[in-house]
C-alpha positions as CSV (number, residue, x, y, z in Angstrom):
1,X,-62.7,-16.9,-138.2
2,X,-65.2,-15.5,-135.9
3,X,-64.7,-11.4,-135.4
4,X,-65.4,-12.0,-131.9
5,X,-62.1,-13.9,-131.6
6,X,-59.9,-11.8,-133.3
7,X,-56.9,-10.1,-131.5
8,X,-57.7,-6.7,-132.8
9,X,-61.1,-6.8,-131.2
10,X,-59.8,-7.7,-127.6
11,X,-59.9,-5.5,-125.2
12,X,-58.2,-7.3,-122.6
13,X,-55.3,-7.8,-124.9
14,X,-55.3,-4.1,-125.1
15,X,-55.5,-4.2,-121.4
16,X,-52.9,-6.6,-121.0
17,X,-50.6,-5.0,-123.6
18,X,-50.8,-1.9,-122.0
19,X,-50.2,-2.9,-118.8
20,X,-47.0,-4.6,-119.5
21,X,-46.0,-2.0,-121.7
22,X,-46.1,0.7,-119.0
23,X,-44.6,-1.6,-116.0
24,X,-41.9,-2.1,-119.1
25,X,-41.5,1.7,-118.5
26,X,-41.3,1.3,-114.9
27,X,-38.8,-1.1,-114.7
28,X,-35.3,1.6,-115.3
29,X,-36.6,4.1,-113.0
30,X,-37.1,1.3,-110.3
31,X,-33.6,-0.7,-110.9
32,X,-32.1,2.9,-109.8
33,X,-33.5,2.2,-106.8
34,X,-33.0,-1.6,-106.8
35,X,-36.3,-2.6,-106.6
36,X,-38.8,-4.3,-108.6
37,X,-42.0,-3.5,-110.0
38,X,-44.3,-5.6,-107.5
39,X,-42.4,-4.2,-104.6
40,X,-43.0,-0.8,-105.8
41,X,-46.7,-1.6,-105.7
42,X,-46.1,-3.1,-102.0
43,X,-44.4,-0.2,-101.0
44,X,-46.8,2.0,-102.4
45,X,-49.6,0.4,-100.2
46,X,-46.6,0.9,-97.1
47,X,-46.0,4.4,-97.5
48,X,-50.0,5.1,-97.3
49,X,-50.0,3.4,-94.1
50,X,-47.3,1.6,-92.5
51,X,-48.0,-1.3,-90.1
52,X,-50.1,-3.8,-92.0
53,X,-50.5,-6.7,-92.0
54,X,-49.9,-9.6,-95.0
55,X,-53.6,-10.3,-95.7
56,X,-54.2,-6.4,-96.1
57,X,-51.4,-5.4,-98.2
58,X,-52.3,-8.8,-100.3
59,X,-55.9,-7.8,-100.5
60,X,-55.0,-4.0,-101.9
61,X,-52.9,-5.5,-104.3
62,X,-55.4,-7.9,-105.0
63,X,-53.1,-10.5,-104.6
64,X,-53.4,-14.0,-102.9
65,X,-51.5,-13.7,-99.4
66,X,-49.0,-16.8,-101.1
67,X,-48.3,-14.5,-104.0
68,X,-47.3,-11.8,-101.5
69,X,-45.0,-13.5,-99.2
70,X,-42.8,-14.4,-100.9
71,X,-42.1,-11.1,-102.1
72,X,-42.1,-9.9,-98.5
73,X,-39.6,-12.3,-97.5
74,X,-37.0,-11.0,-100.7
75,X,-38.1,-7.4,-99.1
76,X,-37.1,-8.7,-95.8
77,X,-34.0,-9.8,-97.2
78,X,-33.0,-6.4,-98.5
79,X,-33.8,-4.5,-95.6
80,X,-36.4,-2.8,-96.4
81,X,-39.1,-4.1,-93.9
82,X,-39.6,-6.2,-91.4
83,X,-42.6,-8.9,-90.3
84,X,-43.6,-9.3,-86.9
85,X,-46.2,-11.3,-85.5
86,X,-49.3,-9.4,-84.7
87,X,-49.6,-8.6,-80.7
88,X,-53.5,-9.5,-80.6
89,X,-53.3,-12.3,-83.1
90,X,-50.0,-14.1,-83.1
91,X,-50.8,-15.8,-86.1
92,X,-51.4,-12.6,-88.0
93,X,-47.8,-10.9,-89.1
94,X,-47.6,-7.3,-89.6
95,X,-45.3,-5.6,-92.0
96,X,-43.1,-2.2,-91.5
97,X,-41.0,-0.6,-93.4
98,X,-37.6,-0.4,-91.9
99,X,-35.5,3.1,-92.4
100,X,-34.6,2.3,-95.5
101,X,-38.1,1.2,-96.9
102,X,-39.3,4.9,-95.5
103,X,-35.9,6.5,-97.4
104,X,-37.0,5.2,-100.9
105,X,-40.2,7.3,-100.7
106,X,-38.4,10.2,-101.5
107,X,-36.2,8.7,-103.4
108,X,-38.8,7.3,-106.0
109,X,-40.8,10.6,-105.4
110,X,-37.7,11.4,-107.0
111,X,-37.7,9.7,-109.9
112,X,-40.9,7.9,-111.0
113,X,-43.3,10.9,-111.8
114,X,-40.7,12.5,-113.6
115,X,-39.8,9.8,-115.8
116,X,-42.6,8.4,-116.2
117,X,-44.0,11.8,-117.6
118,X,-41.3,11.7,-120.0
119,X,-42.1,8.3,-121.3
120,X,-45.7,9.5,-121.8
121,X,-45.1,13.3,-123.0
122,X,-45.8,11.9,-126.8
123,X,-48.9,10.2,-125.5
124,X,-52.2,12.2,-126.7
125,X,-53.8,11.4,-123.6
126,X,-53.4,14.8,-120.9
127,X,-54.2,15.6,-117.3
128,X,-58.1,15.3,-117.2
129,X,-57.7,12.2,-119.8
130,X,-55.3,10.2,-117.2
131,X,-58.2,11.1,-114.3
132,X,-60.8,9.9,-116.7
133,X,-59.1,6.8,-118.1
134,X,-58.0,5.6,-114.5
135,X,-62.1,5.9,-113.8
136,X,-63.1,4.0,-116.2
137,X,-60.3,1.0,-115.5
138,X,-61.6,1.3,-111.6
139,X,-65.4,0.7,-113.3
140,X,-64.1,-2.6,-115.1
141,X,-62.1,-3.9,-112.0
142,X,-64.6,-3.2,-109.3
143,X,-67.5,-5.1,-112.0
144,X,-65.2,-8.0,-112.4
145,X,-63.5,-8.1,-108.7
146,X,-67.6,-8.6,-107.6
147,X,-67.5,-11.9,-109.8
């Protein structure tokens, strides 16, 4: 077997077994407030700035828009946002967040850095490393997003 193809030398299986690991972590901090992990990620991009609409909280997630909708629509659903066609392009549809959507903010504020800290606190890695690690991920998604 080539070394080259060998599991242990993969760094996007480390990449993609992290990844799942830590939304793994996510997932019992977000079922307390009934939400997934991909509409934590929209709702992240909401609570920056509210009033977007689908092709620019698809293209921060960097998402296709049809991978998006969907999710929208269950979000909808729950109540906690809303889609309206845009004013100066009706085929454009901008997203809110409805009362609720804006509630769970502090809500999660509430919860996720907390436990999220606490399913890390083994974890060598501290402050400065977290700052250091998220720039180097950013270095190998902004090289391979330019592909």
């Amino acid at each position: 077997m080539h070394v080259e193809l060998q599991l242990d030398n993969q760094l996007c299986f480390r990449l993609y077994a992290a990844a799942r690991l830590v939304t793994q972590a996510y997932t019992p901090l977000l079922n307390q407030l009934g939400i997934t992990y991909p509409q934590y990620l929209v709702l992240m991009v909401l609570w920056e700035s509210d009033n977007q609409p689908v092709n620019d909280i698809a293209h921060r997630l960097m998402l296709e828009t049809n991978t998006v909708t969907p999710l929208l629509q269950r979000m909808e659903k729950q109540g906690i946002l809303v889609r309206k066609r845009g004013s100066e392009d009706k085929r454009q549809q901008i997203v809110s967040l409805t009362e609720k959507g804006r509630d769970l903010e502090e809500q999660a504020y509430a919860i996720i850095p907390q436990g999220i800290g606490k399913e890390l606190k083994t974890c060598p890695l501290k402050g400065n490393d977290y700052v250091n690690l998220a720039k180097e991920l950013d270095s190998i998604i902004d090289t391979l997003k330019k592909k």
